[in-house]
C-alpha positions in Angstrom: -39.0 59.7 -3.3 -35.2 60.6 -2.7 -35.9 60.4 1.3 -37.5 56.7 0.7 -34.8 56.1 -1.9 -32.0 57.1 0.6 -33.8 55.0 3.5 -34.3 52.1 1.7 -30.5 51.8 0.9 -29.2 52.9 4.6 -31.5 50.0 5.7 -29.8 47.4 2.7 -26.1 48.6 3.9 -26.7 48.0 7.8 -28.3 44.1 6.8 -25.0 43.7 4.8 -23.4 45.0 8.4 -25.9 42.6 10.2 -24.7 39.7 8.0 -20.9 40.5 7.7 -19.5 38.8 11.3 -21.5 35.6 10.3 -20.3 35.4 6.6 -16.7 36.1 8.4 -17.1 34.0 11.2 -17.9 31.1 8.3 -15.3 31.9 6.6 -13.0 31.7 9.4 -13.8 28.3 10.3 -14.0 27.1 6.3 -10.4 28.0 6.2 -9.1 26.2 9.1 -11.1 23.6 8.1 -9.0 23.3 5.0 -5.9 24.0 6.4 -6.7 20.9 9.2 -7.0 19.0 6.3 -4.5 19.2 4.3 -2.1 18.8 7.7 -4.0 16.0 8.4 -3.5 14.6 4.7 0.5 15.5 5.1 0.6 13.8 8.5 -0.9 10.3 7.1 0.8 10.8 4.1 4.2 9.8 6.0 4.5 5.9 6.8 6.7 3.1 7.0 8.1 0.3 4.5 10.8 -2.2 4.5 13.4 -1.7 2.4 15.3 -4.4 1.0 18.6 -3.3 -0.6 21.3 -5.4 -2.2 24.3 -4.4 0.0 26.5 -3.6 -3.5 23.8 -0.5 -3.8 23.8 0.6 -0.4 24.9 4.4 -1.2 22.9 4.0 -4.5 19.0 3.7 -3.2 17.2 6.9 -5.0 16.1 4.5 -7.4 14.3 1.8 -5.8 10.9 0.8 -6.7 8.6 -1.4 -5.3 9.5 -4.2 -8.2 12.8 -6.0 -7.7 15.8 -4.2 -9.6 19.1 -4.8 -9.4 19.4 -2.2 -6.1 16.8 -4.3 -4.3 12.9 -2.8 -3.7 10.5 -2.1 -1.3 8.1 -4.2 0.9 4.8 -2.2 1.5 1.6 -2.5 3.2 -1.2 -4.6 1.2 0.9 -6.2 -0.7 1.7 -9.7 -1.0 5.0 -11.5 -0.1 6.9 -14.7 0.9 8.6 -14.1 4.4 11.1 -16.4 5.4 11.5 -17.1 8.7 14.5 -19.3 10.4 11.4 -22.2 11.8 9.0 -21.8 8.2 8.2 -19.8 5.4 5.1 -18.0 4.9 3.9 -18.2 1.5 1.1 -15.7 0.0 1.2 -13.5 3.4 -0.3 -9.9 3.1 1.3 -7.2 5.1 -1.3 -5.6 7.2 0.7 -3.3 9.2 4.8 -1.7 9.2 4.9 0.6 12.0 8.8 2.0 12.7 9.8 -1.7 15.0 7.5 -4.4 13.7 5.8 -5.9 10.9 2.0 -8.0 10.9 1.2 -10.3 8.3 -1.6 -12.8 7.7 -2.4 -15.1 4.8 -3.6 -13.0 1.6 -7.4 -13.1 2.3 -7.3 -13.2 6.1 -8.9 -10.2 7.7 -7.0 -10.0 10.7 -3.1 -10.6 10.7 -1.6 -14.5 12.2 1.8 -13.2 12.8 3.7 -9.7 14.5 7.4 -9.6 14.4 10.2 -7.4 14.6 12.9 -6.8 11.4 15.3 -9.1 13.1 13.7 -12.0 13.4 13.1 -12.0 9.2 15.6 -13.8 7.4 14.6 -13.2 4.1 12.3 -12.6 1.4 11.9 -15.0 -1.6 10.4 -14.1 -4.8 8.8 -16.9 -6.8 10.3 -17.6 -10.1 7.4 -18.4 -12.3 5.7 -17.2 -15.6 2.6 -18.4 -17.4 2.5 -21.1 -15.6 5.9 -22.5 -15.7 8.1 -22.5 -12.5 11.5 -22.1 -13.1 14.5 -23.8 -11.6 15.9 -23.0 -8.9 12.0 -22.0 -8.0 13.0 -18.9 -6.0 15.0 -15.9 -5.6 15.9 -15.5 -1.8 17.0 -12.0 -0.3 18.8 -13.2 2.6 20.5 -11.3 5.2 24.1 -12.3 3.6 23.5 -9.9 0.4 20.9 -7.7 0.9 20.6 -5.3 4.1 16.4 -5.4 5.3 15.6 -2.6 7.5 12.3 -0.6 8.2 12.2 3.1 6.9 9.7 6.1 7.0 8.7 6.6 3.6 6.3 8.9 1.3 6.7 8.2 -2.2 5.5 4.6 -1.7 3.2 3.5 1.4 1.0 1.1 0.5 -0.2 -1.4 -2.6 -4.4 -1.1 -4.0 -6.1 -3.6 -3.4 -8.1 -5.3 -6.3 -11.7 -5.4 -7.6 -11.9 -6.5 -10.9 -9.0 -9.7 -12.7 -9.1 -9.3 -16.4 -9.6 -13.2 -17.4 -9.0 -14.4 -21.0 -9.9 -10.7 -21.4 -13.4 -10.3 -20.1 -13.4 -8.5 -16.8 -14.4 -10.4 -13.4 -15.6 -9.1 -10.4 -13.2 -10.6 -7.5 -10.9 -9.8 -3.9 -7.5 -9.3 -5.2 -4.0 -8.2 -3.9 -0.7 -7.8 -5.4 1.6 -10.6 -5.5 5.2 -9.8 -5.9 7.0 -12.3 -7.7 11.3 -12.7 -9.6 9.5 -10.9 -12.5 6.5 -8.7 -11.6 3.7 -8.4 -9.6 1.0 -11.3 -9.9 -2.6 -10.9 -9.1 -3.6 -12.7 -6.7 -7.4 -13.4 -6.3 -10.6 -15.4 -4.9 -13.6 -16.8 -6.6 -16.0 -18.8 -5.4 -13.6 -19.6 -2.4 -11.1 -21.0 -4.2 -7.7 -18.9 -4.3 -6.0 -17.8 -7.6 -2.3 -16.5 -9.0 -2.6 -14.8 -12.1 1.2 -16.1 -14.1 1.1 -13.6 -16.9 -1.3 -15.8 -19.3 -1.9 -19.3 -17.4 -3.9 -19.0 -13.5 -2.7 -21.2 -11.2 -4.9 -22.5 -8.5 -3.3 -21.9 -4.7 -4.1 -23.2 -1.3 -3.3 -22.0 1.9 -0.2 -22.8 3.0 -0.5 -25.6 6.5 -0.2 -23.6 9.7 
């Protein structure tokens, strides 16, 4: 019985020797499988935003948010802006794309960007002046070039804006395509349903169309 007993385990430990370079080899690869991950997750973390900045804050831009503020704010990918150009202005554009020398843009729910440009040709950025329905006079806030320095920047702490799913309505929950819509005062939702385009002005919706090309 003690011979058998003694085989029996000699035989278990040389299958745990037999198994041992797989289960290491596995392991192995599991590991820099993780570690290719999370280097790939710190790679695409990095991107680029444009920064508008009123020139009185230029050495003061820690605090800049992706609202307007006093020191100015970031424009970011997905989200919804008016760019002002020095032949038109493009109302309810979507940024599809900063990379470090250009910007693409198309209208909110286009799926493929209408216009590529670099930081120079953008004269500035207005922000709509309206709440629950009520526009305001003057009806904008323009960041021009005179006051407020636009330039691209790498960024990490703010890449990109979520895109929508659900616009709370009169407060029951609807199931639309939305975007962000930055505006003098907030964000705005922005949203389609039943291919009509929507602004969401704090209490009132305003119906939108797209702007003539």
């Amino acid at each position: 019985m003690t011979i058998k007993a003694t085989v029996n385990i000699a035989k278990t430990k040389n299958r745990y020797k037999q198994a041992w370079p797989p289960m290491r080899l596995i392991l192995s690869l599991f590991l820099l499988c993780v570690t290719f991950n999370a280097k790939s997750q710190s790679d695409s973390s990095e991107c680029y935003a444009l920064r508008v900045v009123n020139k009185k804050y230029l050495n003061d831009t820690l605090l800049l948010q992706t609202k307007l503020s006093k020191q100015g704010y970031f424009v970011l990918t997905n989200g919804v802006y008016d760019f002002v150009f020095k032949d038109k202005t493009y109302r309810f554009h979507r940024v599809f794309k900063i990379t470090g020398d250009s910007i693409s843009i198309g209208y909110v729910f286009d799926s493929i960007p209408s216009k590529i440009f670099s930081i120079n040709e953008l004269t500035a950025i207005k922000l709509w002046i309206c709440r629950d329905g009520t526009v305001e006079f003057p009806n904008y806030i323009i960041n021009n070039r005179q006051k407020y320095q636009l330039d691209i920047i790498k960024q990490k702490e703010f890449c990109a804006l979520e895109s929508l799913t659900t616009i709370e309505v009169q407060g029951d929950d609807i199931f639309a395509p939305g975007y962000y819509y930055l505006t003098s005062f907030d964000f705005y939702e922005i949203f389609r349903k039943n291919n009509e385009d929507f602004v969401k002005t704090g209490l009132v919706i305003i119906k939108i169309k797209r702007p003539r090309k």
